[in-house]
Structure formats: C-alpha cells, structure tokens
C-alpha positions as CSV (number, residue, x, y, z in Angstrom):
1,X,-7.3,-16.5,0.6
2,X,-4.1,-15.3,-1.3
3,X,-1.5,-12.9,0.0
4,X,0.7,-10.4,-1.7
5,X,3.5,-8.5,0.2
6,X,5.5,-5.8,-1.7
7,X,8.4,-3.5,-0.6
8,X,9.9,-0.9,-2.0
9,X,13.0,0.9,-0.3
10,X,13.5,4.3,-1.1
11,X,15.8,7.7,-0.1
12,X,12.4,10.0,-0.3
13,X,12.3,10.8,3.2
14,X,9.0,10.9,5.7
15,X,7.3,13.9,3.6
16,X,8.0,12.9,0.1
17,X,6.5,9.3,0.8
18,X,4.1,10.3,2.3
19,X,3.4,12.5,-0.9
20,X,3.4,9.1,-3.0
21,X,0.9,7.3,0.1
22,X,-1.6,10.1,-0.7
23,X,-1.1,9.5,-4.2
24,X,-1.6,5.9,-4.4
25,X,-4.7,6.4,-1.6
26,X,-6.3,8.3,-4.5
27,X,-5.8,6.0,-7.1
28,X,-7.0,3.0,-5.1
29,X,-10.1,5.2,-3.9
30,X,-11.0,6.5,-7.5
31,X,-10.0,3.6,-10.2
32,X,-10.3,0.7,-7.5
33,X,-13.2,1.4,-5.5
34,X,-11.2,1.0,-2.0
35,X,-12.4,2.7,1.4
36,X,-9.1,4.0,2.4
37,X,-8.5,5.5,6.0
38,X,-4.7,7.1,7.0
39,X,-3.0,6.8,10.3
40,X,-0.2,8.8,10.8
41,X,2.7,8.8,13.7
42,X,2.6,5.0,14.3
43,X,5.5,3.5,16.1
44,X,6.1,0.0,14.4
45,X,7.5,-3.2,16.1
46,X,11.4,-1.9,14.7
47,X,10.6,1.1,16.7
48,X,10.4,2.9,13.8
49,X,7.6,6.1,13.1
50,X,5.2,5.2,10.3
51,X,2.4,6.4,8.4
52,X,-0.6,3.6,7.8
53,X,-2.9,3.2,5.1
54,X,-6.0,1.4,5.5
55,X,-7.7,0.2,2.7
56,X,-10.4,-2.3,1.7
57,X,-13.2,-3.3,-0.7
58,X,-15.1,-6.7,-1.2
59,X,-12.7,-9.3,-2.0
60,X,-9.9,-7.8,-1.2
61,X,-8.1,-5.4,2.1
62,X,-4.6,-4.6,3.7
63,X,-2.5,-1.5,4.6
64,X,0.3,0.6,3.1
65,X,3.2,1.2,5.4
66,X,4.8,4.5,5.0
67,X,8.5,5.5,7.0
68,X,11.2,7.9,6.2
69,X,12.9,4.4,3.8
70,X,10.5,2.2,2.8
71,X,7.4,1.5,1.7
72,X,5.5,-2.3,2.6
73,X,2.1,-3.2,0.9
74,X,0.3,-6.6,2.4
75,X,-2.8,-7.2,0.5
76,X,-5.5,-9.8,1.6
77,X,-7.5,-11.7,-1.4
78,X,-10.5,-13.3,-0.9
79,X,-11.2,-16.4,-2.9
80,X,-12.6,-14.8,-6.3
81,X,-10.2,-12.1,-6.3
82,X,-7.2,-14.7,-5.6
83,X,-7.6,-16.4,-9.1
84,X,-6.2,-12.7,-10.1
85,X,-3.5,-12.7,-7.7
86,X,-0.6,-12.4,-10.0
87,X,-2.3,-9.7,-11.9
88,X,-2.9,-7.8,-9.3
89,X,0.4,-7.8,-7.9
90,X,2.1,-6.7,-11.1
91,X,-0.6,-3.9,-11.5
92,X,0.6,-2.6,-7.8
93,X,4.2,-3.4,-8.1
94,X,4.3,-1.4,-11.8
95,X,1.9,1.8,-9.8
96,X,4.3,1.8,-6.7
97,X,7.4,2.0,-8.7
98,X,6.0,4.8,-11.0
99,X,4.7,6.8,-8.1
100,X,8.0,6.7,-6.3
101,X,10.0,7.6,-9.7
C-alpha cells in the first residue's frame, strides 16, 4: 500500500472551505468514481472543529479534512493503484490548489 498526505493552509474561513470540500466531493464522485460521505462539526485531536470527507473506491480510500485554516487530504493506495502514486498526487495537489484559488 502507498500513502499520500497533502495540506493546504488557507485564510477562506469554515464556510468558504467548506464551499471548495463540496466542490472537490463532486469532482471525485463524478470524474473519479468515489463513494463520498461528509461529516460535519468534528472536534479533531488539536481541539479544533472540522468538516470530514469520506471517500473511497476500489484501490484506493481516505478523508478530506476541512477547518476554518487548512485543508489535509490522506489517501490510501492499494497495490495497483500505488504504481500511479506520483501521478495521482500531482492530479490532487494541482485540483486542490485550483479549487481554493
């Protein structure tokens, strides 16, 4: 298994990032196939409130974490999806940093 972990920090606030979560759940749902499920008003272990998004398919799963400053991605791989690894984290990194402008 291969494992990709992204951040992004941003000044968007709670409402507008969670504007670019609902974006990127689309996306995800409609050009990668992924089962996406949203759970809002999480409290994480920094004590923080979060959004979380769900999301899996075969090969590949993780979760979107969405607070007031900063967005985290981790992305689990399964073994034929790893070989792609690098491409898929460019693809992600490049959608992320469009959809949050």
């Amino acid at each position: 298994m291969a494992e990709i972990f992204i951040q992004r920090d941003h000044t968007l606030g709670m409402e507008k990032a969670r504007a670019v979560a609902a974006q990127w759940q689309k996306e995800a749902e409609e050009d990668w196939g992924m089962d996406c499920t949203y759970v809002a008003n999480e409290t994480n272990e920094k004590g923080e409130v979060q959004d979380r998004l769900n999301f899996e398919r075969a090969g590949a799963s993780g979760h979107l974490c969405v607070t007031a400053t900063h967005l985290s991605m981790r992305l689990e791989l399964g073994f034929l999806m790893a070989s792609f690894k690098d491409k898929i984290e460019e693809k992600i990194s490049s959608n992320l940093d469009k959809l949050l402008g």
